[in-house]
Every structure is written in structure tokens, then in C-alpha cells.
C-alpha positions in Angstrom: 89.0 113.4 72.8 90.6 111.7 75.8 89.3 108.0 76.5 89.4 108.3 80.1 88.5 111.3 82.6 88.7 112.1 86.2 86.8 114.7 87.6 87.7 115.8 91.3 90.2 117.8 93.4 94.0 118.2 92.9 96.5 118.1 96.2 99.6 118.4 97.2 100.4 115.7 100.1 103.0 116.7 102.2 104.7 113.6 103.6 105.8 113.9 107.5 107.6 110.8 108.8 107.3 110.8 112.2 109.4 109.2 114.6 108.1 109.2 118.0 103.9 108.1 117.8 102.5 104.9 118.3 99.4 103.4 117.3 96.7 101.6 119.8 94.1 99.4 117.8 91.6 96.9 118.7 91.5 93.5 119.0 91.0 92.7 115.3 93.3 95.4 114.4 90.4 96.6 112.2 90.3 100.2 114.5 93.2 102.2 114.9 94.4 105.3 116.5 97.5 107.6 116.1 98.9 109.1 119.2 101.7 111.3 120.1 102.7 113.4 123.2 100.2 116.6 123.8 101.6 119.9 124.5 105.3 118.5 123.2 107.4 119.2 120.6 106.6 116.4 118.8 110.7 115.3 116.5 109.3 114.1 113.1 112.2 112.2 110.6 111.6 114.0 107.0 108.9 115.7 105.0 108.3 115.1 101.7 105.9 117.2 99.2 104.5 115.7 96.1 102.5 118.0 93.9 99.4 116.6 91.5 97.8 114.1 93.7 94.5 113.4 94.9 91.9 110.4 93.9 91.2 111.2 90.7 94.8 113.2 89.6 96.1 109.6 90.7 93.6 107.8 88.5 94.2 110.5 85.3 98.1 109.4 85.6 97.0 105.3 86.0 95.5 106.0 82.7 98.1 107.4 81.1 100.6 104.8 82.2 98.5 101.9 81.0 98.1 103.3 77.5 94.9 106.0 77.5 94.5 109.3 76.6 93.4 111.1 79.8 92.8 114.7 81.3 92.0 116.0 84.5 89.0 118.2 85.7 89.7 120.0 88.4 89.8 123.4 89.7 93.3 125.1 91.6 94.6 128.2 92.8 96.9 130.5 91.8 99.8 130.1 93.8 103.4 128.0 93.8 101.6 124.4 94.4 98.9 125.2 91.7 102.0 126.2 89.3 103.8 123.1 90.4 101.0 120.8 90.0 100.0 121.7 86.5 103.4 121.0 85.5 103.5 117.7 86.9 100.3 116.7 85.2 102.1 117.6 81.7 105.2 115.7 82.6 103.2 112.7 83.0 101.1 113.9 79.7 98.0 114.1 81.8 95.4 116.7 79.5 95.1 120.1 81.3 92.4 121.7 78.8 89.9 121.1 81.8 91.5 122.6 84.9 90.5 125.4 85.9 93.1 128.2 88.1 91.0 130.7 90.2 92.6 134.1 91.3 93.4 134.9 94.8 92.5 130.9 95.9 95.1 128.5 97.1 95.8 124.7 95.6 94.8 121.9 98.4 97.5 121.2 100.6 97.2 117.9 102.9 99.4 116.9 105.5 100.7 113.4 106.1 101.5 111.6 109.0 103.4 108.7 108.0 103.7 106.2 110.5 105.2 102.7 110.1 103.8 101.7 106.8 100.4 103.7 107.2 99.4 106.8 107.3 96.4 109.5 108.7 96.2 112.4 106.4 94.9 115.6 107.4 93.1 117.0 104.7 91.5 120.3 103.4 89.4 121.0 100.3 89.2 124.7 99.6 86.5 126.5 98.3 86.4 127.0 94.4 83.8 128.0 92.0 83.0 124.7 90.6 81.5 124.7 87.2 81.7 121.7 84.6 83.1 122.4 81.4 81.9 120.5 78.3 84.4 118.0 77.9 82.8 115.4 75.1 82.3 112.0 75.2 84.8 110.2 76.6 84.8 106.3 77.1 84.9 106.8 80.4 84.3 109.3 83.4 85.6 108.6 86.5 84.5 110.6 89.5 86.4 110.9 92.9 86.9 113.6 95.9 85.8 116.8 95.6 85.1 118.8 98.2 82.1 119.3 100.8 80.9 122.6 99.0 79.9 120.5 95.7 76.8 119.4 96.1 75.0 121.7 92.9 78.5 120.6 91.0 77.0 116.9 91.5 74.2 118.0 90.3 75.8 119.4 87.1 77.7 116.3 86.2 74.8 114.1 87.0 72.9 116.1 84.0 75.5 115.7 81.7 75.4 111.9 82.5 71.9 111.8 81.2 72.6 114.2 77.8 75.5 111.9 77.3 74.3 108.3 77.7 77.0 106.2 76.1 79.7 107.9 79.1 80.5 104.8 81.4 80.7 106.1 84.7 83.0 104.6 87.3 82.8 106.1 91.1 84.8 106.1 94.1 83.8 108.6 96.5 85.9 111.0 98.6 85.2 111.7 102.2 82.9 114.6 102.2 81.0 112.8 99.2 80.6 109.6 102.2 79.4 112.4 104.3 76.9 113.2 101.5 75.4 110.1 102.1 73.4 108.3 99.4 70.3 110.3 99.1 72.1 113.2 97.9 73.7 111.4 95.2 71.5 109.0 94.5 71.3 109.9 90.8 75.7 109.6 90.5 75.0 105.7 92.4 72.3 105.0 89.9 74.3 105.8 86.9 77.6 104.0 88.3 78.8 101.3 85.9 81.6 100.5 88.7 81.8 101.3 92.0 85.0 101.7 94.0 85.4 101.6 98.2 87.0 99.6 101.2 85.2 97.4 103.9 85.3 100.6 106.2 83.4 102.8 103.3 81.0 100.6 102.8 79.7 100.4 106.3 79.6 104.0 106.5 78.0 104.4 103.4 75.1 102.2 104.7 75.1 103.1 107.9 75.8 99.4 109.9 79.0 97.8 110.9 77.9 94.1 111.3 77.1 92.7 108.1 79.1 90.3 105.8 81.0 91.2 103.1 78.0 89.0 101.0 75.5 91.6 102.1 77.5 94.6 101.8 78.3 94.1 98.2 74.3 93.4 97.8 73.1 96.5 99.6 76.0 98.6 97.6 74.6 97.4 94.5 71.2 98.1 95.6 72.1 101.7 95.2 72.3 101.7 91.8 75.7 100.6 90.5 76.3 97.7 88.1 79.6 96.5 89.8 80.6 96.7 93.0 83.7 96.3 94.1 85.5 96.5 98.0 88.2 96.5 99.2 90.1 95.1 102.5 93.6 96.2 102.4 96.3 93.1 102.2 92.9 90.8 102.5 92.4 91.5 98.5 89.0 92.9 97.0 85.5 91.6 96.5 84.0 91.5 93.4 80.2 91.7 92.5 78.5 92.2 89.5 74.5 90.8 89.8 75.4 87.8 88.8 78.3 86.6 90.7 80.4 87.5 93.5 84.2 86.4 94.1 86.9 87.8 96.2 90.1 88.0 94.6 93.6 87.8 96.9 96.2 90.6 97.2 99.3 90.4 94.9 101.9 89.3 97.3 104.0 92.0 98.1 107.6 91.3 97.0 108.9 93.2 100.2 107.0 95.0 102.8 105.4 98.2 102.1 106.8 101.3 102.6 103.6 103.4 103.2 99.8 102.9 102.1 99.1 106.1 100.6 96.8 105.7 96.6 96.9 101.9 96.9 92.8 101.9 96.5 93.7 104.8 94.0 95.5 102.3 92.1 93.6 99.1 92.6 90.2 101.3 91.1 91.8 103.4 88.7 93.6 100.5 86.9 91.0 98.4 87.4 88.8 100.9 85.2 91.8 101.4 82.4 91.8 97.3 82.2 88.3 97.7 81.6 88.3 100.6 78.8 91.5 98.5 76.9 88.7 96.1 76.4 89.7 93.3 79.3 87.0 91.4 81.0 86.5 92.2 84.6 88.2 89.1 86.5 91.1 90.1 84.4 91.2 94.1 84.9 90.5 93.1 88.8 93.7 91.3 88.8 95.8 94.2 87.1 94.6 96.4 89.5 95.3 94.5 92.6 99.1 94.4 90.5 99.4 97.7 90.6 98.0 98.7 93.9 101.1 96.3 95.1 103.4 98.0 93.1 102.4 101.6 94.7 102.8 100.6 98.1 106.2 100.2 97.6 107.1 103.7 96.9 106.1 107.0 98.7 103.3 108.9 97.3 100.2 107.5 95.4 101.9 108.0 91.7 105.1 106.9 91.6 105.0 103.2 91.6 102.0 103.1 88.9 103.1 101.0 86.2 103.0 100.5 82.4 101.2 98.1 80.9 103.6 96.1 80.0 104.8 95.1 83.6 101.2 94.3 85.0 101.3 92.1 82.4 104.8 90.9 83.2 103.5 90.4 87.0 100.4 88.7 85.7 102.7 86.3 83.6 104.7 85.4 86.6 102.1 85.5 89.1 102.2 82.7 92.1 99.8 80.2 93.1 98.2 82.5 95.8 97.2 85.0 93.5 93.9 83.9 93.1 90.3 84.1 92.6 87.9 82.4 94.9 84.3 82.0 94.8 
């Protein structure tokens, strides 16, 4: 039985680096947009595709790379990019018992438009007939985007939350499960052990945009989760668990980031791995703000994951502003 898995849907992201586009944000740089000339044919600089990602395919491979069995449970088509992401989810020795391929339906395709070192991703979630398989009793289950057609499916895995009570349960929603809102999954939030988002998540999630991070981690725990955890980009990740609340400080970045794509990805999903290899939660924090700095230096969510062995080697080495503050 694998120790660790991720329920949600599988993409291929294609990667457009665009050349002319410039960005307009406010003062605080905290609200951006993307603009490009309308009506013209707009040059780009490369696309890149790269099969097998998506929230919680990101977080099945994290696993893997930091020592845990893991599979995947997620539902694909029948064409090229689902053939091409099931083979990448072998090659990195992801389990594939629970993905499902449906006849006559395509695999996700998203499109990305890299800019700078960010990116806006336009994104799709087709329509697939979701059913849960029976997949155990693993350590943990950790439950990420899936699509806006999902709500019974919700439904499905919150029932076998409850049959299977020793299952820790680590969430970081998607977009269509923000548009959800909390009411509709209020049973998933109660049963959360750990809860994953960023600053701009959270506010959304609770529906207000002017209250400190102190409250926001309160109201998010409110909800139902044990641990709550948010993040704010290059500004680190705040920490609460009932008792206490800390922020902990980004891992420097060792050169500036390439793009931004599956750093949260990696910062939850490693933090979660830490966490089922038995280290305490300041500690698995830490590795996960590791290797959510390691990602951003590489395009794509996946290929800049690392093993165990060099978090720890980063962690060894760490400098004096990698820290913990109360």
C-alpha cells in the first residue's frame, strides 16, 4: 500500500515564453495584470510542454523523491498527452493502479504564459466520470485540484474519510474548489489535518481582503483544519497550529528565479512527506520552503524537486536568514 496519495487532476502545461507583454500592478505590487497588444500578432520566444503535472501529480512525484511510496488518483483521456503522461508518472515511479483513462475524452491541457519570472496559466478541467476507487489506507491522502464538475466526487472521498479514520488528510485546494467555497466542503475542511494556500487564497476563501495574517490563519483554522499553513511568495509562509503561530522566511534563492510555476506545490507537498517520514512540523516547514526554492529555479513544477538527501544538505548549510520568527 503506498504511504502517501494525491487525489486530483493530471495536466499537461504548455510553457509559452512571451516576449513582448508587460505587466501593470499596484502600488504594493500585491495586484497584477498581464497585458499584450489586442487584435496583433502577438511574437512569443519558445513553448515548452511538460506532461504529468497538476497540484497533486506534482505532490505524488515530491513524495517519491523524498523517499515514499506514492500513487496518483486521477482520471485522463485517451489520447497522445494521456499516453504521455502515464509514462511520465512510471519514470518517476509514481503508482498508476488508480488512474483511471476514459474513451473518447481528452487529458487537461493548460497553457502558460510565462512572463519575466511569473506566469498566468490558462487552465481547463475537462469533464470525466469521477468515481473513487478503494485505494486502502494510506498514511496519508492529500487532496488538490479537480475540476468544477466534482462536487458528488467530494462527496465520495469525504465518506471514505469517515470509514477510514486513521487516513491523515492534507488539503490544498484548486481553483474551482475556492470557487466551491467552504460550505460545500465543509466536511473535507473539518477533516483536514493540514491545510495548504497563499495570502491571496485565503482572502478569497473567507471572503475579506483586510485582515492580518494573525486573523487569517485563525479564521482558516476555524474551518476545521488542525494546521494551517499560508503562504506569501518570497515573504516565506505562516505557520499555525492552535497553539502557536510563527512565520518562517523563504530559503534564499541562490540566483533569481526562472519562473514560479509548483513552488506552493512544492512548499505543501514536501512539507506533508517531512511530516509522514516522522519530522516535527517546524522542521518539515523548513524542507519545504527548501524545496519550493529549488523548483523555482527550473521550468515546470517537477523538475527541480529534490531528494532527501539535499534538503537535508541545504538545511545543513542553511544561512542566518533562514529563520523562524515568532
Amino acid at each position: 500500500m503506498p504511504e502517501f496519495i494525491a487525489i486530483g487532476d493530471i495536466v499537461t502545461d504548455a510553457f509559452i515564453k512571451l516576449k513582448e507583454a508587460s505587466t501593470h500592478c499596484d502600488i504594493n505590487r500585491e495586484h497584477c495584470t498581464l497585458s499584450m497588444a489586442f487584435g496583433d500578432k502577438v511574437p512569443y520566444e519558445s513553448v515548452e510542454e511538460i506532461p504529468a503535472v497538476g497540484n497533486s501529480a506534482n505532490a505524488a512525484v515530491s513524495a517519491v523523491r523524498l523517499g515514499l511510496s506514492s500513487a496518483l488518483v486521477t482520471h485522463l483521456g485517451d489520447d497522445e498527452n494521456g499516453v504521455k503522461a502515464l509514462a511520465r508518472l512510471q519514470e518517476e515511479k509514481v503508482g498508476t493502479e488508480f488512474v483511471s483513462k476514459e474513451s473518447g475524452k481528452k487529458t487537461n491541457y493548460h497553457y502558460v504564459l510565462w512572463y519575466g519570472d511569473d506566469r498566468t496559466i490558462l487552465v481547463k478541467h475537462e469533464a470525466y466520470e469521477y468515481k473513487l476507487p478503494e485505494f486502502g489506507n494510506p498514511k496519508w491522502l492529500y487532496l488538490s485540484s479537480l475540476g468544477e464538475s466534482t462536487m458528488i466526487y467530494h462527496s465520495e472521498i469525504s465518506e471514505y474519510l469517515k470509514k477510514n479514520p486513521n487516513i491523515q488528510l492534507a488539503f490544498q485546494p484548486g481553483t474551482f474548489q475556492l470557487n466551491l467555497g467552504t460550505e460545500k466542503l465543509k466536511d473535507i475542511y473539518k477533516r483536514t489535518k493540514i491545510f495548504f494556500c497563499n495570502v491571496r487564497e485565503a482572502e478569497k476563501i473567507l471572503n475579506i481582503d483586510t485582515l492580518g495574517t494573525a486573523e487569517l490563519l485563525k479564521r482558516l483554522r476555524e474551518l476545521g483544519p488542525e494546521i494551517v499553513v499560508v503562504t506569501d511568495g518570497p515573504k516565506g509562509a505562516h505557520v499555525y497550529d492552535g497553539k502557536k503561530s510563527w512565520h518562517q522566511s523563504a530559503y534564499p534563492d541562490p540566483k533569481p528565479p526562472l519562473e514560479r510555476t509548483g513552488a506552493g506545490d512544492a512548499m505543501a507537498s514536501t512539507t506533508v512527506a517531512a511530516l509522514a517520514l516522522g519530522k516535527d512540523l517546524e522542521t518539515a516547514v523548513r524542507w519545504g520552503m527548501i524545496n519550493s526554492m529549488s523548483v523555482v529555479q527550473e521550468i515546470g513544477a517537477q523538475k527541480g524537486l529534490l531528494s532527501r538527501e539535499k534538503i537535508e544538505a541545504y538545511l545543513k548549510s542553511a544561512p542566518a536568514e533562514f529563520q523562524k520568527t515568532m
